[in-house]
KEBATI-656541 format. One record per residue: residue in three letters; x, y, z of N, C-alpha, C in turn. Coordinates in pm, whole numbers, plus 50000, padded with zeros to 5 digits. Example, Ala and Ser with C-alpha at 12.3 -4.5 7.8 and 13.67 -1.06 7.14 Angstrom:
2
ALA513194943150780512304955050780513204967050780
SER512854977550708513674989450714512905000350787
//
This chain:
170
UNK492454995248434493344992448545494674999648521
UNK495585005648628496255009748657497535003048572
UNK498335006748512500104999448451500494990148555
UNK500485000648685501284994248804500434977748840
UNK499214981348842498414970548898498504952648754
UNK498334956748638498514950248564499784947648535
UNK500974950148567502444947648545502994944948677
UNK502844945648770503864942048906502414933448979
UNK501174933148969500744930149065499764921348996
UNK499784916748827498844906048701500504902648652
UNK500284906448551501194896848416502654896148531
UNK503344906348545504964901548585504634890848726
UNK503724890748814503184881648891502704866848884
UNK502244863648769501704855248719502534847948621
UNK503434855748557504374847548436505474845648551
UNK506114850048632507054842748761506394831848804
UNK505264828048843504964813248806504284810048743
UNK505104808348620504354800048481503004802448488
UNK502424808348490501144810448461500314824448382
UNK499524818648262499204827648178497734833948239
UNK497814845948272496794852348327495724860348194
UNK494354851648267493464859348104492454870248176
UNK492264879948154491634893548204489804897948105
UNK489034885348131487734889048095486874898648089
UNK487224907448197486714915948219486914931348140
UNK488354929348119488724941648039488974943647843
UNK487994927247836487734924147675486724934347631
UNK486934947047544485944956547461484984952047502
UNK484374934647396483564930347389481814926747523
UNK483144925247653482484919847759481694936647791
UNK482474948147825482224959147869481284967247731
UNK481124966547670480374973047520478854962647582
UNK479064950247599477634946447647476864949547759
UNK478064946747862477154955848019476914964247982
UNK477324972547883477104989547898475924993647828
UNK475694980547790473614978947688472764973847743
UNK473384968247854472114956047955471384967148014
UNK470064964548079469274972748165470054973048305
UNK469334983948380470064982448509469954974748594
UNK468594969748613468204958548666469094949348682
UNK469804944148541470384931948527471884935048579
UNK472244948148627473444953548701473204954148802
UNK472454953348863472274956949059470824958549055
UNK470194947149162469114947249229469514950349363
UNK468494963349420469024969549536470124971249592
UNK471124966849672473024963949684473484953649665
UNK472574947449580473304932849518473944933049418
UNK475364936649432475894942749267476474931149226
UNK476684932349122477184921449002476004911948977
UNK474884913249004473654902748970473364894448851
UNK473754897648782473674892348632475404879348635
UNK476204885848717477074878048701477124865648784
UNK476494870748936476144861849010475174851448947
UNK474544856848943472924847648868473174835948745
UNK474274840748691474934830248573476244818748675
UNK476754824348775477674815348854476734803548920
UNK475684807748945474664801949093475284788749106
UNK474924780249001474944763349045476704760848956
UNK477434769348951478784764348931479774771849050
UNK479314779249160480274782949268479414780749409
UNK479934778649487479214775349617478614791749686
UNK477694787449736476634794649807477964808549896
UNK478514803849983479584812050046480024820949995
UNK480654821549829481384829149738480434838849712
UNK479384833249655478494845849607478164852849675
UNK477224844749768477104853749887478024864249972
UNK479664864149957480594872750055480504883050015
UNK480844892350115480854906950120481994915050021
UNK481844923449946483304927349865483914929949951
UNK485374928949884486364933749980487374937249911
UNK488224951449940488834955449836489824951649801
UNK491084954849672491844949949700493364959849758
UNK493854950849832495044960449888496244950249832
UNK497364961549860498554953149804499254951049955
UNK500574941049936501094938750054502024947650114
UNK501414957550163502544967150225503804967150288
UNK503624957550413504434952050491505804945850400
UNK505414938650298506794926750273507614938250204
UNK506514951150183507394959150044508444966250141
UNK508634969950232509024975850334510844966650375
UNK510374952150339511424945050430512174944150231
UNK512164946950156513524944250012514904947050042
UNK515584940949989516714944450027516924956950029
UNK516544965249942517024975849880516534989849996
UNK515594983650065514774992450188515284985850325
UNK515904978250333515784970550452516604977250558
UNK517964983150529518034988550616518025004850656
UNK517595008450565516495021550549515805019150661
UNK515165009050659513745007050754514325001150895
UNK515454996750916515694989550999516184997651072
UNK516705011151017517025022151106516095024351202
UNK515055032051100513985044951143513335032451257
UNK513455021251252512255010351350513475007851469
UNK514515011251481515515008051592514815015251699
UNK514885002251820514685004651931515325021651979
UNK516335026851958517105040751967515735050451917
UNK516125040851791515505058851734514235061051768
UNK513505048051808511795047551823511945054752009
UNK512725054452073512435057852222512955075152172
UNK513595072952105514035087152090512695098652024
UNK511915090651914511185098451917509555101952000
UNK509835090652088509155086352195507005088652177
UNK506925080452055505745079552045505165064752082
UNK506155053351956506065043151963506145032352072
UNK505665026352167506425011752204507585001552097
UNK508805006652135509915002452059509424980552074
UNK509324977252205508504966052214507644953952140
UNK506624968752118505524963752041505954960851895
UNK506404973651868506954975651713507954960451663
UNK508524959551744509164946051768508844931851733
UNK507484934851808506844921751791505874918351642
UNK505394933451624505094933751463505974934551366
UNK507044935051300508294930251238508764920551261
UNK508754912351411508984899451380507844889251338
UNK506614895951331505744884451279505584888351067
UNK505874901951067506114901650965507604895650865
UNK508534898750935509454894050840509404874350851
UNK508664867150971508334855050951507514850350865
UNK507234863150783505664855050690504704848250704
UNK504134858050838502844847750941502154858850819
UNK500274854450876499324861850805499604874250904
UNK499864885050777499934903350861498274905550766
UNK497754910050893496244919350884496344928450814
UNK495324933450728495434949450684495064959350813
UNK495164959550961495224965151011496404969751066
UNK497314957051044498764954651092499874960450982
UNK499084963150863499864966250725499854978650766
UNK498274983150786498055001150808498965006250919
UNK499144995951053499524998851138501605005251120
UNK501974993151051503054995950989503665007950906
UNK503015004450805502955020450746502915034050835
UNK502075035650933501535049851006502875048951064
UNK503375038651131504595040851217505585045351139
UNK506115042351005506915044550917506955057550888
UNK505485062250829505475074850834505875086250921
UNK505665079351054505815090751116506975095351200
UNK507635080151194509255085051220509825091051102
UNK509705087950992509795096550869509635111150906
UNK508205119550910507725129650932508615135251073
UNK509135128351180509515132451293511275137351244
UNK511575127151149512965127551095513425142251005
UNK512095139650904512145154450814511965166650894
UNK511215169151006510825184550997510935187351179
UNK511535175651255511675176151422512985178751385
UNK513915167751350515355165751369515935172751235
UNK515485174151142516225177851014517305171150948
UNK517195156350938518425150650898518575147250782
UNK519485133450781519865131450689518505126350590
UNK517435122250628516335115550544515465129450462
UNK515655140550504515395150950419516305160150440
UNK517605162650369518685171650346518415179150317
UNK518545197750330518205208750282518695204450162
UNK517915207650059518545211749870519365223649870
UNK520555221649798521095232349802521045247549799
UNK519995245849686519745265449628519055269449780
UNK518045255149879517335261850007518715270450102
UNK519645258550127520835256550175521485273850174
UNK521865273149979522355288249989521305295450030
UNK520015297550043519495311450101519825314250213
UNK519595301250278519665299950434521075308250473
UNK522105304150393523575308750446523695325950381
UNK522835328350221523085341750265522215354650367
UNK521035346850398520115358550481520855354750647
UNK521405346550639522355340950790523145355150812
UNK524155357350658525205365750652524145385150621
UNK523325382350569522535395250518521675398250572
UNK520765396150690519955397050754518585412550683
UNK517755405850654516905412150543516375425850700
UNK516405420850792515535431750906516605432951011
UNK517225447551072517725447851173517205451251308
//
């Protein structure tokens, strides 16, 4: 597993509330044995984890085993509203700037930020949805308008000002 995923999203997650998180899965011991079992005992047809299922049966209810995987995502949305982004974000999502770049329903956008910063359940469609919008007033900001959210770098800056003054073709 990833640093990021085991430090911001296991242990620093879990010790903020008192709680000692134990990681079975990533014991030598556990993985040195799957990696000797037959395959069989790893997946019968797309029934994966079988061996693990098959040892849960009569200690987890029928529902659990049975559900479909599902991956894991992190919470996009809340990462968006930190202080430290907030009004970063509160710009680029202003009713102004969203008619200005006239893709969005400034409206709509509206109504998804206020169910997010209420801490209702946001969908991972509503997370994705968020994000794409972010992005793309972003993308509209960097390379439509040229502003302040991507500033020429200087050394670009000086070329720009001496082929302005030197013109390489007359």
């Amino acid at each position: 597993m990833s640093g990021y995923l085991l430090s911001s999203q296991g242990d620093r997650m879990i010790m903020a509330n008192s709680v000692e998180g134990r990681y079975p899965f990533l014991d030598h011991r556990v993985i040195e044995f799957c990696g000797a079992l037959p395959s069989d005992y790893k997946m019968k047809g797309l029934n994966e984890k079988y061996l693990l299922k098959k040892m849960m049966q009569k200690r987890l209810p029928e529902s659990i085993l049975k559900r479909p995987k599902q991956p894991y995502r992190a919470p996009v949305a809340t990462s968006f509203f930190s202080n430290s982004a907030q009004n970063y974000i509160s710009e680029l999502l202003h009713k102004k700037d969203l008619d200005n770049t006239g893709i969005f329903s400034a409206e709509a956008i509206q109504k998804l930020l206020d169910k997010t910063r209420t801490s209702q359940m946001v969908t991972e469609m509503e997370n994705m949805s968020l994000a794409g919008i972010i992005s793309t007033q972003l993308v509209y900001h960097q390379f439509i308008l040229r502003d302040k959210y991507r500033p020429l770098p200087n050394v670009l800056n000086n070329c720009r000002i001496y082929y302005e003054k030197n013109p390489v073709y007359t």
